[in-house]
C-alpha positions in Angstrom: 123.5 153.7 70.4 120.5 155.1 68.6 119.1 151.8 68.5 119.4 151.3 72.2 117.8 155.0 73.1 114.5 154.2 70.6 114.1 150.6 72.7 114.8 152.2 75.5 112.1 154.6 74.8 109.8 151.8 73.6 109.8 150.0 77.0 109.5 153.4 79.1 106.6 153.7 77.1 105.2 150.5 77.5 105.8 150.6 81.4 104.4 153.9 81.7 101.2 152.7 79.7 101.1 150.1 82.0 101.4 151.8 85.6 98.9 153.9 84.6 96.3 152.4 82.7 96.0 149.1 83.6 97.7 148.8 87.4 96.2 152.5 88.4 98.7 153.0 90.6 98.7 156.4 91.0 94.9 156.1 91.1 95.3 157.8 94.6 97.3 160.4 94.3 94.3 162.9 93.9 91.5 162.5 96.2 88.7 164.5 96.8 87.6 166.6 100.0 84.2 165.6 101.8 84.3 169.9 102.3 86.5 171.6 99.6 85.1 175.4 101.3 86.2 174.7 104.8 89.4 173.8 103.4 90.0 176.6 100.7 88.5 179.5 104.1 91.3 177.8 105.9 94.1 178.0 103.3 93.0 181.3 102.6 93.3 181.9 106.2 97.3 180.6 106.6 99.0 181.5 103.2 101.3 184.2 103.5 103.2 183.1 100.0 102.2 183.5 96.2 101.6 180.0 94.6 99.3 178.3 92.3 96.7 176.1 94.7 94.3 174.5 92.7 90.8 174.0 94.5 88.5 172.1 93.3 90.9 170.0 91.2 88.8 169.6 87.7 87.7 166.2 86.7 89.7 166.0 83.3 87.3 167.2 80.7 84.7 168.9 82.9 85.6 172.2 80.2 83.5 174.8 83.1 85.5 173.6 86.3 88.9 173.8 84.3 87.9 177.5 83.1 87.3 178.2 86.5 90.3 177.3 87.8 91.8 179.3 85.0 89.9 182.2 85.3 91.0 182.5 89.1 94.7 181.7 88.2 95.8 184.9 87.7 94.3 185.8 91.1 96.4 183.0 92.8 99.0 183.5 91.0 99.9 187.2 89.9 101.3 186.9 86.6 103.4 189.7 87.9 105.7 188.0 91.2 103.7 189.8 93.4 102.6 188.3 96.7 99.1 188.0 95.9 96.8 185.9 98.0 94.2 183.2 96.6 90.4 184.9 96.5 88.7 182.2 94.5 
């Protein structure tokens, strides 16, 4: 059993590695907005719900857009259940 659940996990790995490294499938999944402001005035616009939106989506290691986004979490957010709404 043990042996089975490390091989198992050897070939999830492998897969995993796979799909996303060298077939970029999910390569799509993210894609970026010719106008990221017209969207975000139009979001803040229709939101009537607390959430975490994320706009712009940081490039990984671009350090200044991810601090950013983190800096205006709590904003989005409230870290407190409030109904806040997004001013980024």
């Amino acid at each position: 059993m043990i042996i089975g659940t490390i091989l198992c996990g050897v070939v999830l790995l492998l897969w995993q590695s796979a799909v996303h490294e060298l077939l970029r499938i999910y390569d799509d999944a993210f894609v970026k907005l010719k106008d990221p402001a017209a969207v975000e005035a139009v979001l803040k616009e229709n939101l009537t719900v607390s959430g975490m939106f994320v706009i712009p989506h940081p490039e990984p290691g671009d350090t200044d857009a991810e601090a950013r986004v983190m800096d205006n979490c709590g904003a989005c957010c409230g870290s407190d259940g409030d109904d806040a709404t997004p001013d980024a």
